[in-house]
C-alpha distance (Angstrom), angle and dihedral (degrees) to the residues before:
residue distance angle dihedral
X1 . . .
X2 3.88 . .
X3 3.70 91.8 .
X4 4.02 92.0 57.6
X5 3.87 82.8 75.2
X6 3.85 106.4 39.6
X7 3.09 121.6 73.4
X8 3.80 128.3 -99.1
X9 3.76 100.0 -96.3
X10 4.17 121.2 -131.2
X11 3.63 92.6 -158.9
X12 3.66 94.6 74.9
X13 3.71 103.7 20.2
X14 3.97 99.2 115.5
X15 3.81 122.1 112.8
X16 3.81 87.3 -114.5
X17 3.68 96.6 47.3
X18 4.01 85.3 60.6
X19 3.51 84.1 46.2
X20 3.65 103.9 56.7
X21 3.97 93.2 37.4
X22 3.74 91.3 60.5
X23 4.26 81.5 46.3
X24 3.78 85.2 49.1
X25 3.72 105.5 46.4
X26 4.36 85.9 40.9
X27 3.97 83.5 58.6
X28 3.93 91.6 48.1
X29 3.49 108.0 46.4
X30 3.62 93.7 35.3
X31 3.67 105.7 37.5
X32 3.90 103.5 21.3
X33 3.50 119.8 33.4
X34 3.24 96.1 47.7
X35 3.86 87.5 59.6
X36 3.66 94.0 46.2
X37 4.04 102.2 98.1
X38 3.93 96.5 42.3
X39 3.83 83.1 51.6
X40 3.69 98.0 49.8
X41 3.84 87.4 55.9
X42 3.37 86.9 55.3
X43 3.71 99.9 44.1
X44 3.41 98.3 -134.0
X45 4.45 136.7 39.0
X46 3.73 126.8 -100.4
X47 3.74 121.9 -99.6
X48 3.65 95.2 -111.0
X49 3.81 97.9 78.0
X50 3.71 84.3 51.0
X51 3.83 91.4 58.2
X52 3.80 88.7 40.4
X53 3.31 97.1 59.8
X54 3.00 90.3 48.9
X55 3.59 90.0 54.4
X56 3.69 87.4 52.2
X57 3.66 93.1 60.1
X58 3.54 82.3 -116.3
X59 4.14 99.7 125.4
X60 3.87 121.0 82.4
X61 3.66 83.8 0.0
X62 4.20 95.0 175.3
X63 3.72 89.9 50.0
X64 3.47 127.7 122.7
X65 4.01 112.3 -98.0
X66 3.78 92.7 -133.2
X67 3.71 85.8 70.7
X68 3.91 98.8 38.6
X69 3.49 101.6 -82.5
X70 3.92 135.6 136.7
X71 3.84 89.7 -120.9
X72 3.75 94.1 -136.7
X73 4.15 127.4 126.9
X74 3.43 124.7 -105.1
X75 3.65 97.7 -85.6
X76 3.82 89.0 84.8
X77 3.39 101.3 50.1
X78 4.15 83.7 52.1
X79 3.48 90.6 54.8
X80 4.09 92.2 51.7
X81 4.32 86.1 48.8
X82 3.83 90.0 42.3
X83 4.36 93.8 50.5
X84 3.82 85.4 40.0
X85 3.75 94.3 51.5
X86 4.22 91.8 35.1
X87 4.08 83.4 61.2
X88 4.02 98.6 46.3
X89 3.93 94.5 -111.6
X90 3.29 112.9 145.6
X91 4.39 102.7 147.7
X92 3.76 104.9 90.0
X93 4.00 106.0 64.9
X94 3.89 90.3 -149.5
X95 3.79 92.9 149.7
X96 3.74 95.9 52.7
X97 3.74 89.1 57.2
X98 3.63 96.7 34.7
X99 4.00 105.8 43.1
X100 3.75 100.2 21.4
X101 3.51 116.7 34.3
X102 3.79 103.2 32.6
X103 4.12 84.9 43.7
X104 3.57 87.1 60.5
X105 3.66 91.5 46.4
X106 3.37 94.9 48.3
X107 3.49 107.4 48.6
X108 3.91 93.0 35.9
X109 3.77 111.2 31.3
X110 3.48 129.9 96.2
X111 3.48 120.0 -109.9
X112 4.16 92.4 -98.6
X113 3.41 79.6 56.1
X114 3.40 109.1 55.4
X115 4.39 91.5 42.1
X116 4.08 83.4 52.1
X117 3.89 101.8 47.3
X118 3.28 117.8 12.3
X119 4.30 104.7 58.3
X120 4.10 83.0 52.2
X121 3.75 97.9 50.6
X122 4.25 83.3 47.2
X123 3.96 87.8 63.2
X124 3.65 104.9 33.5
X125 3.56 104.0 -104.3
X126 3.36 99.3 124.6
X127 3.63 130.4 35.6
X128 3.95 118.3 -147.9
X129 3.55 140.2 -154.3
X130 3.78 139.2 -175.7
X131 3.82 126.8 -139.0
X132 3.84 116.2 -156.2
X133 3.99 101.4 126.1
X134 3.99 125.8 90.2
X135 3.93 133.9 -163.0
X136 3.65 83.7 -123.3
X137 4.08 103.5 38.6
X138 3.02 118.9 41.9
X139 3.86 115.7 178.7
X140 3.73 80.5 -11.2
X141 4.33 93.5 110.4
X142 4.46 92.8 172.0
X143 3.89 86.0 53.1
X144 3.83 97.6 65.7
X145 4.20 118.3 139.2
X146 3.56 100.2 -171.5
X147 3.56 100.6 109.1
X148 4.32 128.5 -158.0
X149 4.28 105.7 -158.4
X150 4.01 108.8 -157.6
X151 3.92 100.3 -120.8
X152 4.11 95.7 -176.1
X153 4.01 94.2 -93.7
X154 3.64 102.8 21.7
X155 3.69 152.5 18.4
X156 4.27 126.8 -99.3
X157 3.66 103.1 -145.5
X158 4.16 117.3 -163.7
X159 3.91 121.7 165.6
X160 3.72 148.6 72.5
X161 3.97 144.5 -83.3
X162 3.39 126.0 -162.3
X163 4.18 133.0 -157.1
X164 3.83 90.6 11.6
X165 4.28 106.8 176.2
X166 3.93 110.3 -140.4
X167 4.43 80.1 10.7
X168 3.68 90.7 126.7
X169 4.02 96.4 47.1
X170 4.01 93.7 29.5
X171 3.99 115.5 132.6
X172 3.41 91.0 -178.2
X173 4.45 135.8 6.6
X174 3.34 136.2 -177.3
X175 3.83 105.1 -119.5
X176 3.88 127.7 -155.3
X177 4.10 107.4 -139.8
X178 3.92 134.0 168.8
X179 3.83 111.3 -112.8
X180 3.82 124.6 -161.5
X181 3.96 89.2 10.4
X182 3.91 106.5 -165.8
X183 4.02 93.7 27.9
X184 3.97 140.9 99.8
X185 3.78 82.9 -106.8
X186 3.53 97.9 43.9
X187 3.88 94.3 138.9
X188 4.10 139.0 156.4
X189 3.63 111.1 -96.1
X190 3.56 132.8 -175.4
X191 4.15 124.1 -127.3
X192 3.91 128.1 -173.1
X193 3.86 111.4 -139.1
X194 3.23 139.2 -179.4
X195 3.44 116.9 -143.1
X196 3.99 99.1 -136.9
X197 3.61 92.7 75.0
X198 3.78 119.8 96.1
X199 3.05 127.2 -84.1
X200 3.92 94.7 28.5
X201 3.66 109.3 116.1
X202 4.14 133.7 173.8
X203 3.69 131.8 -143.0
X204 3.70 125.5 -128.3
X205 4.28 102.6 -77.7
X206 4.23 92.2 -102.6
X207 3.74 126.4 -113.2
X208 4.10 106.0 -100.9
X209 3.53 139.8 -159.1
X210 3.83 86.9 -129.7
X211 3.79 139.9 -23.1
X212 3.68 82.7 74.4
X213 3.38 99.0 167.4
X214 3.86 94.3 51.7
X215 3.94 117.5 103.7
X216 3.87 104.7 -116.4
X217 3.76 121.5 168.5
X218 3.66 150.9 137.5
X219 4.11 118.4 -99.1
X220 3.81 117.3 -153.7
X221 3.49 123.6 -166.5
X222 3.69 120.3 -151.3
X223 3.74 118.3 -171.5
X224 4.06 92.8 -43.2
X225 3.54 115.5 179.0
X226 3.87 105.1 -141.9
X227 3.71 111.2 -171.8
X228 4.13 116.8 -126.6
X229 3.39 93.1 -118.7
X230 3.68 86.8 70.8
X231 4.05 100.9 64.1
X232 3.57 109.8 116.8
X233 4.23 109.9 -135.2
X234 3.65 117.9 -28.4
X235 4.23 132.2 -19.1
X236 3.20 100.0 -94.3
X237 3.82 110.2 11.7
X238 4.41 92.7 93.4
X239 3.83 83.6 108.6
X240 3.71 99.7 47.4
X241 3.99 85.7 48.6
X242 3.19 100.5 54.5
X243 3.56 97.0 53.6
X244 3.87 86.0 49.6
X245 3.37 87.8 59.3
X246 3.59 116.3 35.0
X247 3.67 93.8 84.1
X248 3.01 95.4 78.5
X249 3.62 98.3 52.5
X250 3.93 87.4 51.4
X251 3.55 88.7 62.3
X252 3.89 94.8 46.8
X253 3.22 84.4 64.2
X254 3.80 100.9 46.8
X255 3.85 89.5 47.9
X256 4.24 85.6 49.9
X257 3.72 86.1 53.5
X258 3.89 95.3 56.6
X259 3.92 100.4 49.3
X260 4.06 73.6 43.7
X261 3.73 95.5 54.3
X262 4.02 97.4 42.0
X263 3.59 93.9 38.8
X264 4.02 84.5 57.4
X265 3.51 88.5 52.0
X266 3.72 103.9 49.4
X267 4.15 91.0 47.9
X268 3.93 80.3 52.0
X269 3.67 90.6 50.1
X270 3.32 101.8 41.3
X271 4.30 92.0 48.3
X272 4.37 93.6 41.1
X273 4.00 82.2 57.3
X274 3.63 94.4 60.2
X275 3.62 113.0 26.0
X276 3.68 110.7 78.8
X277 4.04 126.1 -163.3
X278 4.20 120.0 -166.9
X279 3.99 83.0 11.7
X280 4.17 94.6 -59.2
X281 3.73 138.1 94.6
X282 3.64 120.4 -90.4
X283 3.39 89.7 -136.4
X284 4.47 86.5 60.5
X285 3.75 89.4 65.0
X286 3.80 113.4 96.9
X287 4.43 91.8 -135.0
X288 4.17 85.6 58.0
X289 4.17 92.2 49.4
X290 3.88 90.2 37.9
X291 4.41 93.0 50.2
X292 3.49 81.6 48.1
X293 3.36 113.1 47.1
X294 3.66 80.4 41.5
X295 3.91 92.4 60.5
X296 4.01 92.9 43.8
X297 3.63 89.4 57.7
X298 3.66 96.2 52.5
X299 3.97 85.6 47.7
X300 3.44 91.6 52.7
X301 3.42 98.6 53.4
X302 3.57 98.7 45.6
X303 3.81 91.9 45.3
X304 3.51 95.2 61.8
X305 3.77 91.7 48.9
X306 3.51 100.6 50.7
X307 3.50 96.0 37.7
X308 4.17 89.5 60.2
X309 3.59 82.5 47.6
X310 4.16 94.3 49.9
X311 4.24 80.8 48.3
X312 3.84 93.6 55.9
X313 3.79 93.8 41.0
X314 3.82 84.9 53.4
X315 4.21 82.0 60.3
X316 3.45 101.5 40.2
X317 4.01 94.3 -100.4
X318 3.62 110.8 105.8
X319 3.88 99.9 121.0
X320 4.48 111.0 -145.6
X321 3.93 84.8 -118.6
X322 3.82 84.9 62.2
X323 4.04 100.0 42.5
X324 4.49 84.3 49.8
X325 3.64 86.5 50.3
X326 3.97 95.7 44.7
X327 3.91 87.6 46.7
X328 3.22 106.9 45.7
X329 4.02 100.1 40.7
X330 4.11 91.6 43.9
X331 3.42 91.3 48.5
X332 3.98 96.6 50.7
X333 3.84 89.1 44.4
X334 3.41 90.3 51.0
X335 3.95 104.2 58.5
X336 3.79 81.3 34.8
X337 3.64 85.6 68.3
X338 3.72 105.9 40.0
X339 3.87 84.2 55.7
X340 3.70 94.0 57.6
X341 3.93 88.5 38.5
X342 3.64 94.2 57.1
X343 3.45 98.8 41.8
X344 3.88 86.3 62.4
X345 4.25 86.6 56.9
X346 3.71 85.9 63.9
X347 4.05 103.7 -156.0
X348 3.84 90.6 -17.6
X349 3.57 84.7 71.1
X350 3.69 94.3 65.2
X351 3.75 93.5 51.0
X352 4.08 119.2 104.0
X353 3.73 90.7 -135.7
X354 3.84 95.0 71.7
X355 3.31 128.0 67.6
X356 3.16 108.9 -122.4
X357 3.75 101.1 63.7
X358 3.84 86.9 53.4
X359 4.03 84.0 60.2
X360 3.28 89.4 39.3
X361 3.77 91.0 52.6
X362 3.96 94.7 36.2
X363 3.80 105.4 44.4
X364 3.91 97.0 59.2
X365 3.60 95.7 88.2
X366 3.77 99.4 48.6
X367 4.06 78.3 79.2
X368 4.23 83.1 61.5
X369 3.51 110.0 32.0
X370 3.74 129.3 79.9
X371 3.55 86.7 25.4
X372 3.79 123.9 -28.2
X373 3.92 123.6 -90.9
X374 4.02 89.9 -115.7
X375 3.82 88.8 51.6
X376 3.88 93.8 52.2
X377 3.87 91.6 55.8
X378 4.41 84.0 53.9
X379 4.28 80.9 59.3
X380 3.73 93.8 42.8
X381 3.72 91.8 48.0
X382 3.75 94.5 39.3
X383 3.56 88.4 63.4
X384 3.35 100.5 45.3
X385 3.85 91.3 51.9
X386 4.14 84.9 37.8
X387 4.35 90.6 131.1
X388 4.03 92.1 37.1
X389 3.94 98.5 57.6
X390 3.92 90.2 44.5
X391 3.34 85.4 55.3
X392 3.39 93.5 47.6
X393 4.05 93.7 43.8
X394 3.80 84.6 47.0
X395 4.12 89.6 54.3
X396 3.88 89.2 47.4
X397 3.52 94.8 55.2
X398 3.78 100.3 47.9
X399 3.81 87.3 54.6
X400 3.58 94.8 50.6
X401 3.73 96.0 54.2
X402 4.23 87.1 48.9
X403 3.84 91.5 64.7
X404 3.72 86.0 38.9
């Protein structure tokens, strides 16, 4: 019913997108969600669906095939974050692993790299993670304490990451150190480790207001010895990365937030039809229609946004102004939605059992993580004011070196 009103979406209009979305949905509602309350007791999924996904083709879908991959763009792995989002499942961190970790990999690694990592994240064998947030920090990336000492033929690694998706069932993340702490060149770097090695312990996964059966811990590092071979791009350059890469991880999360939103709306659809109150349908009362319509508008409008966004990612376009804005904006209309959604459950709403108050639960984060809402608007603004804070830099600097 909700897709009589949208319209028919270019994004995902090839043969083989309809293809793998029938694939995808298949491996949700049959593999999945029928998992998904034995896994929130557990607070985190079994390894199997990792492997098949990975099976599936379903992991590090946009990746090259010489390195396991599908081979596809972007738009595919979208669709699999969308249809995960659009059924409320938010425990296995596939797009973590899949569009952040072996992206950085990828575009970064060596070559010894790449052969080592990336083929077993493709299948599932491995499980990744990535450590950027501190205790202390927060969305704060320059004000990292974790510290990486140069011991000749390897790296000393001692500090602390906090909220790490997949951290408790990570082989292997991509951690954000400071090198060369006290120097000139004292810089944020970027190390691979596995988390076998000594020294490399994990936190118990943390008690959440949702995404319960997501993995979330804290990693400590105690005197690990990370060999060199393992430093991701250039000493120094972690920083530089990360903001390289981030946009796409903004707009992972936008494109979560619209299978999110419609998904909402559907469920809401589907239960106003049937449940009646004073002998009618919910859905016959003009407040029902109007919260609706309301919400399908918003979706609408967003959709078509972030799907032009999810098409220039796909070529290597999507500027970081656009990710923030996609992020932050599909993320608000997305709890904005849930709200109104639930409301229209009455107190069924606020009952684990349904659906919607596990998306009501789950999708309040997505306005914290990945970078917080109030930090995108800093990037959008930045950019806008791009030529104005040079200038201001510039002005800074010259009065700095006239007391000098």
């Amino acid at each position: 019913m909700l897709d009589n009103v949208l319209i028919k979406r270019e994004v995902y209009a090839s043969e083989e997108h309809e293809m793998m979305q029938q694939m995808i949905q298949d491996f949700i509602n049959n593999e999945i969600a029928p998992q998904m309350d034995q896994w929130e007791k557990e607070g985190m999924v079994s390894r199997e669906i990792w492997k098949r996904a990975g099976d599936l083709g379903l992991l590090c879908i946009d990746m090259p095939e010489a390195y396991g991959g599908s081979g596809l763009d972007f738009s595919y792995a979208a669709l699999f974050m969308e249809e995960l989002g659009r059924k409320g499942i938010s425990g296995p961190g596939f797009s973590l692993h899949s569009d952040i970790v072996a992206p950085y990999i990828l575009k970064y690694g060596t070559e010894a790299q790449k052969k080592k990592y990336l083929p077993i994240m493709a299948t599932g064998e491995i499980i990744t993670a990535i450590g950027m947030t501190e205790p202390n920090c927060g969305s704060d990336l320059q004000a990292l304490r974790t510290t990486a000492v140069d011991k000749g033929d390897h790296y000393l690694v001692n500090g602390q990451k906090t909220f790490i998706t997949n951290g408790y069932m990570c082989d292997m993340a991509i951690v954000a150190v400071k090198t060369n702490t006290g120097t000139s060149s004292e810089g944020v770097s970027l190390l691979i480790m596995e988390s076998a090695w000594d020294g490399f312990e994990k936190g118990v996964p943390f008690k959440k207001i949702g995404m319960k059966a997501q993995d979330t811990c804290e990693l400590f590092f105690d005197n690990v010895k990370v060999p060199k071979e393992n430093l991701l791009g250039e000493e120094g350059m972690g920083f530089k990365i990360m903001m390289t890469e981030l946009a796409r991880e903004r707009l992972s999360v936008a494109v979560s937030a619209i299978g999110g939103a419609k998904g909402a709306i559907e469920n809401t659809i589907e239960y106003t039809s049937t449940r009646t109150a004073f002998k009618s349908p919910i859905a016959g009362f003009q407040n029902t229609q109007f919260k609706l319509a309301e919400s399908a508008t918003q979706l609408q409008l967003h959709q078509a946004f972030v799907d032009r966004c999810v098409m220039l990612l796909a070529k290597h376009q999507l500027t970081a102004e656009s990710a923030s804005m996609a992020k932050y904006s599909a993320s608000d209309m997305h709890g904005k939605v849930v709200d109104e959604c639930l409301q229209l459950f009455g107190g069924y709403g606020y009952m684990w059992e349904y659906p919607i108050a596990r998306m009501y639960a789950d999708n309040r984060v997505a306005r914290i993580y990945a970078g917080s809402n109030e930090i995108m608007k800093i990037l959008i603004a930045r950019g806008m004011f791009k030529e104005l804070f040079k200038e201001m830099k510039n002005k800074a600097k010259q009065k700095l070196q006239k007391i000098e």
